[in-house]
PLY file of the C-alpha trace (Angstrom):
ply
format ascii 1.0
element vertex 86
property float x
property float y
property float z
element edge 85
property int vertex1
property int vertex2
end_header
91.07 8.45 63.21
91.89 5.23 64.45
90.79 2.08 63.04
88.46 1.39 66.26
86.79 4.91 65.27
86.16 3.48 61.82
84.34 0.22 62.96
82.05 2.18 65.01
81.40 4.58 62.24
81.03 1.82 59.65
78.93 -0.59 61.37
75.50 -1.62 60.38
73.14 -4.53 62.05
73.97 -8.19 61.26
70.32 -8.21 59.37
71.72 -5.94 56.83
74.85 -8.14 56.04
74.76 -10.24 53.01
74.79 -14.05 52.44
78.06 -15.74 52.70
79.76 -12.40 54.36
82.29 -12.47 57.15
81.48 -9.84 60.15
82.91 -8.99 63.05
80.43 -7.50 65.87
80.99 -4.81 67.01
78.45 -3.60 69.55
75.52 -4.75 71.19
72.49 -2.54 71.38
69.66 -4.78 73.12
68.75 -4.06 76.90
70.67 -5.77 79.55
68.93 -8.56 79.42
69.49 -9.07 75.43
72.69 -8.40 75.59
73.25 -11.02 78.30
71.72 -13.62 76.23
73.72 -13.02 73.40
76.68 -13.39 74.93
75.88 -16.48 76.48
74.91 -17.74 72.52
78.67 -16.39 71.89
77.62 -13.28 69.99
79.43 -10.90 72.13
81.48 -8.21 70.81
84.72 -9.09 69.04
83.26 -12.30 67.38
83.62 -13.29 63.83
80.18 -14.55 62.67
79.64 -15.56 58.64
75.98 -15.02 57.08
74.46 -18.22 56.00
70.95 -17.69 55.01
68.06 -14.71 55.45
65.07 -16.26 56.46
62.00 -13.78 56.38
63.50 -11.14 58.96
65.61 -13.26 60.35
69.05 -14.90 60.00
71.23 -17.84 59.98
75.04 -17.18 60.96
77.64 -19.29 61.70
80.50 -19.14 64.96
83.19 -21.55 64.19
81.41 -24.81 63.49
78.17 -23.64 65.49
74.77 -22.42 63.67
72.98 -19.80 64.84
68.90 -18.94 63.68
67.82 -15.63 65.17
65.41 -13.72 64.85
64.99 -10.16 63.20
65.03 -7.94 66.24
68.09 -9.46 67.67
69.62 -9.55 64.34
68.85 -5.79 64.05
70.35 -5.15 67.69
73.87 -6.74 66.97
76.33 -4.25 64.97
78.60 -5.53 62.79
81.01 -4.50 60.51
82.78 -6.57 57.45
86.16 -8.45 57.97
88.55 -7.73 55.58
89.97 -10.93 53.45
93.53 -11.25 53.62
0 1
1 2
2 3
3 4
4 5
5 6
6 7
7 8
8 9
9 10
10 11
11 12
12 13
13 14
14 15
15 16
16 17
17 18
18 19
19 20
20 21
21 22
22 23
23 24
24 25
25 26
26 27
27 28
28 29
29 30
30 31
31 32
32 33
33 34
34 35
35 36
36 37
37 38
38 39
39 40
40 41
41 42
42 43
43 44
44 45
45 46
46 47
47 48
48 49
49 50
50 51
51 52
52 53
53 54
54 55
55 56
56 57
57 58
58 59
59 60
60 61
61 62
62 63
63 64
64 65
65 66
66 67
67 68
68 69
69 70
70 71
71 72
72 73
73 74
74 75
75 76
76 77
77 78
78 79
79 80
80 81
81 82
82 83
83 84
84 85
């Protein structure tokens, strides 16, 4: 298996990552329109997002130097899987 077949098979929605983890997303599963919006926010697949805080059923993640609050369905409709610390 490659290691493309193992992030797919390994990923879980961003609202299931813990605080303070790095993730990499991985897929998108909103509607077009969703999916749209988050990658105009910069969530779009390939980024490398770290959990800051769980709030209720949502989430605070960080892009770079960029904070991010949403909300628990879009959390739930971004997959991510963890990046590995070198």
């Amino acid at each position: 298996m490659t290691s493309r077949a193992n992030e797919r098979t390994a990923a879980f929605p961003l609202m299931m990552a813990s605080e303070g983890e790095r993730v990499r997303v991985v897929a998108l599963r909103g509607g077009a329109g969703l999916d749209m919006r988050m990658t105009d926010m910069g969530l779009n697949v390939g980024a490398e997002l770290v959990v800051r805080q769980h709030q209720g059923s949502g989430v605070v993640v960080m892009r770079g130097e960029t904070r991010l609050a949403l909300g628990g369905g879009m959390a739930h409709k971004l997959m991510v899987v963890p990046v590995k610390s070198a």
